[in-house]
SEGU-736454 format. One record per residue (C-alpha): residue in three letters; x, y, z. Coordinates in steps of 0.5 Angstrom, whole numbers, plus 500, padded with zeros to 3 digits. Example, Ala and Ser with C-alpha at 12.3 -4.5 7.8 and 13.67 -1.06 7.14 Angstrom:
residues 2
ALA525491516
SER527498514
//
This chain:
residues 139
UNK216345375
UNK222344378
UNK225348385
UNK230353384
UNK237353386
UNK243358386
UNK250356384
UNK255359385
UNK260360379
UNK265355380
UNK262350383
UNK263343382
UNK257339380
UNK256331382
UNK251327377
UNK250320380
UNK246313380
UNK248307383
UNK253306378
UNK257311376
UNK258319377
UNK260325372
UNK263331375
UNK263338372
UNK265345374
UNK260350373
UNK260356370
UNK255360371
UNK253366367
UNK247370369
UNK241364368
UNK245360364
UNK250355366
UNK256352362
UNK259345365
UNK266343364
UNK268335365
UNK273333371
UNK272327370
UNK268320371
UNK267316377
UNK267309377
UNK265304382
UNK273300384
UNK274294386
UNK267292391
UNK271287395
UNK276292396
UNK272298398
UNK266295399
UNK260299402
UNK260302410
UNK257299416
UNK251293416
UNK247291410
UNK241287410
UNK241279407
UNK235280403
UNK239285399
UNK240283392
UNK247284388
UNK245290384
UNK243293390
UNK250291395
UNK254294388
UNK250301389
UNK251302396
UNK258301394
UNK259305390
UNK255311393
UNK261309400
UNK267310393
UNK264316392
UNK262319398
UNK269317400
UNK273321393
UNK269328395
UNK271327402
UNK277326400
UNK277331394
UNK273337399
UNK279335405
UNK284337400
UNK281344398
UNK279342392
UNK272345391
UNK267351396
UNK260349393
UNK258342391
UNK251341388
UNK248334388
UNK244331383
UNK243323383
UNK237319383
UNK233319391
UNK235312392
UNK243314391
UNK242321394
UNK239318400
UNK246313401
UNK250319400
UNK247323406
UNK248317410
UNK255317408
UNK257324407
UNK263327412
UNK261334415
UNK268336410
UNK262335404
UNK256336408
UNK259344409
UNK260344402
UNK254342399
UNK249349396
UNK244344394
UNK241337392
UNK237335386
UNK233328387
UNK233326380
UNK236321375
UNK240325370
UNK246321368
UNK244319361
UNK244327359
UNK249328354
UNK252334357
UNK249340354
UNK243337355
UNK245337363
UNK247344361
UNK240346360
UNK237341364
UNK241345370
UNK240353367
UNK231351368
UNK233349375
UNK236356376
UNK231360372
UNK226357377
//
């Protein structure tokens, strides 16, 4: 059974991996939660925004590409938390990108963050994210 979480209504939820992310607007409504997309996230031009700080050689081309990515996206919600746009943010990614996130999120982010799911959610179609998310709040 997974651990509990509260959402706060309204609260802007990021469903991540290495490759892409989709972010939603949550609605909750007692013990059930109703998404509204914002828009999808996808990695830009590698050499243009490549990833933050050293990477090891030994590290293959997939992986180079999702430490890119986790940088553009910690990056877009910096930017989007700086501008106001969203309180409460809840991240749901695979452990690998949720453990880049952290090392990349700005305190701006960091102070929004109500709580993080370490799991592989991207595939769900969105009313299966739907309840998939309303079970986490049920406990």
């Amino acid at each position: 059974m997974s651990k509990s979480i509260t959402i706060p209504d309204q609260s802007w939820i990021v469903v991540a991996d290495g490759v892409g992310a989709r972010l939603f607007s949550a609605a909750v409504e007692g013990e059930r939660v109703k998404l509204t997309s914002l828009n999808e996230l996808e990695p830009n031009d590698p050499i243009e925004h490549g990833p933050s700080g050293t990477l090891p050689p030994e590290q293959t081309e997939q992986q180079k590409d999702e430490a890119t990515f986790a940088y553009q996206l910690a990056r877009k919600l910096y930017l989007r938390a700086h501008a106001g746009q969203f309180d409460d943010l809840i991240v749901i990614a695979d452990p690998q990108t949720l453990g880049q996130l952290r090392e990349l999120f700005h305190k701006e982010v960091i102070q929004r963050i109500v709580a993080e799911v370490p799991k592989t959610l991207t595939n769900l179609s969105t009313t299966d994210l739907e309840d998939s998310i309303s079970r986490m709040l049920a406990g």
